[in-house]
Steps between C-alpha positions, in 0.01 A plus 500: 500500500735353233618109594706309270510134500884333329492181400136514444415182346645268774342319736560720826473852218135298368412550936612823548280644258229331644532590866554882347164464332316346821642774715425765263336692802816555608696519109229636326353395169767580281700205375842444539732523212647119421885481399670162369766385308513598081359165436202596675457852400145579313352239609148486713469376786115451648456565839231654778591834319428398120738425266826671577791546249842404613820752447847430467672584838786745428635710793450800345101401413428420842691830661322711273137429634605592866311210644422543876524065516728298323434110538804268401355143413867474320821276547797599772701589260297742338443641807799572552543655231186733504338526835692778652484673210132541473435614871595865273311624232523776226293727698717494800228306709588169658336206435459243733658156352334146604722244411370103552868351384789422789727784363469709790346276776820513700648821403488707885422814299157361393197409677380141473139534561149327598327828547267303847838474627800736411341778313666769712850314339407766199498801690810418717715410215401798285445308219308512159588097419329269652543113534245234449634212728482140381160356430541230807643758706208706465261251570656345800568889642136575508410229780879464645481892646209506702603208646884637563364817658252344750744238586794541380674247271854366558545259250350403186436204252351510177413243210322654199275301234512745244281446194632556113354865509840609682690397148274701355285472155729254400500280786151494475466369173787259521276345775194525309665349173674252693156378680337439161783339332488245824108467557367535136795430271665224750867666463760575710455903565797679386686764691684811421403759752549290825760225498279211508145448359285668788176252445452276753844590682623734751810666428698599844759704391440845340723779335862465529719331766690688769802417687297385808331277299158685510396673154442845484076479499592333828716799612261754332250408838818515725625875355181641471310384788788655706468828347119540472433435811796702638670159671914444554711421213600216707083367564463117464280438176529152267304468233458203273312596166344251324327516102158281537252473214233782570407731263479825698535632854789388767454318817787493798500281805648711796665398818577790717678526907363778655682709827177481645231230557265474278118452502330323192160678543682850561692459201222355213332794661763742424556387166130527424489871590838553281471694186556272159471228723188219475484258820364190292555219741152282604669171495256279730170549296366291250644705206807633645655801390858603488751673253500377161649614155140469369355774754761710487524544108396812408476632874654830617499379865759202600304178668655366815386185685627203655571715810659307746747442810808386407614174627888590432492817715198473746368746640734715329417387152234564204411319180290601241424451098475830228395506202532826306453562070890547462363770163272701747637548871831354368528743234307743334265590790761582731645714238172664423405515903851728526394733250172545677663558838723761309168699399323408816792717679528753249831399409496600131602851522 
């Protein structure tokens, strides 16, 4: 089976390999082929496979090998551009497209997918492009559905404490060079790739402004929820998104109003039986345990915790924490978990 892997040597691209190469039961052993920009064509990148040499992505490269998975780890824009394209190839197979950017998460056309959840979205829509959904979409998805099909949600509140990962590799290093310039070199951290030095601070306001005075990360949970989970276009959902200085891995607190009553037990127990789901929530020991960024780095499954009635709604009401690794079940694992559900149901033909 021939995957391909564009934008290669980014952070979500640097995951995807990885989750190909632990699930190689599935992939097989052979390595996908890595594409990036000219700049960093030839070079070698080390990974669980070896040393791997980067190519130049040109259309024409990539439609030539007939892939049977293309991952996008790329920009909107190119996306755009080059996603559509590349569900064809020269041999007049398709090619199944993966594509993590927001290009396509709210086309109608194309399903926006966690594959525990909406995986059938594929089949129904006849389509060979996928979406990847937003990384704190994603995470809050995997605990919100059980919950919404046992009892029904009606309305929905989210704030998100999302770590420097979701900027990326250079979000993470601005943090990391701006901790040492204030701990060890006693300077004020500079800033270029959030607005305001992220040390020490919480940022709450990111991506751009919109007219009802949310931003659009804020309205990314609001869109996408809605479609994933196949909810009105009118469904109540606010979001406020908030930058805090973690390293890795999301966390979300989440106030929900259910149709029906709810029952705490009943619903930590559901949870805990739910697929890419981990009930973590032992609060009244000694050394209590509950979602963390810590935990979850580096963790397929998303932690939930802090499971409890709410006191806004009653009866009728649920609160709980997630935590999630935004690059893993935000990103590239999803992506790489819809390929496998592709081969699972013999959808490559």
């Amino acid at each position: 089976m021939k995957i391909a892997v564009i934008g290669a040597t980014g952070a979500v691209g640097v995951e995807i390999v990885k989750c190909c190469y632990e699930r190689r039961g599935v992939f097989g052993d052979e390595p996908p082929d890595l594409y990036a920009s000219a700049r960093s064509a030839g070079k070698v990148m080390a990974g669980p496979y070896g040393s791997l040499t980067i190519s130049e992505f040109t259309l024409e490269a990539v439609k030539s090998k007939s892939y049977s998975f293309v991952f996008l780890a790329v920009s909107g824009s190119f996306s755009l551009e080059n996603a559509i394209p590349l569900t064809t190839n020269d041999s007049g197979t398709a090619t199944y497209v993966i594509d993590n950017s927001s290009a396509y998460r709210y086309h109608d056309e194309v399903p926006l997918v966690v594959p525990e959840i909406n995986f059938s979205a594929i089949a129904a829509l006849d389509s060979r492009l996928v979406a990847n959904p937003n990384c704190t979409t994603a995470i809050a998805a995997m605990a919100l559905y059980p919950i919404h099909q046992q009892f029904v949600i009606k309305k929905l509140i989210v704030s998100t404490y999302q770590a420097a990962s979701g900027a990326g590799e250079p979000g993470m290093q601005e943090l990391l060079n701006g901790c040492k310039s204030q701990l060890v070199d006693n300077q004020t951290p500079s800033n270029s790739v959030f607005a305001h030095p992220l040390p020490f601070n919480c940022i709450p306001m990111i991506d751009k402004l919109q007219e009802n005075g949310y931003t659009k990360e804020e309205m990314k949970v609001t869109w996408e929820t809605r479609k994933i989970c196949g909810l009105a276009d009118d469904f109540p959902v606010s979001c406020t998104a908030v930058r805090i200085p973690t390293y890795r891995a999301h966390s979300e607190s989440i106030v929900l109003e259910t149709e029906k009553p709810v029952d705490v037990a009943a619903a930590q127990a559901l949870l805990d039986s739910s697929p890419g789901v981990k009930l973590v929530d032992d609060i009244r020991s000694d050394n209590p345990k509950y979602p963390m960024p810590l935990t979850a780095t580096g963790q397929y499954d998303v932690e939930v915790g802090r499971v409890r009635r709410s006191e806004a709604f009653g009866d009728y009401g649920l609160e709980f924490f997630v935590s999630g690794d935004q690059l893993l079940r935000g990103a590239a694992l999803n992506a790489v978990l819809v390929a496998e559900e592709c081969i699972k149901n013999g959808d490559l033909a």
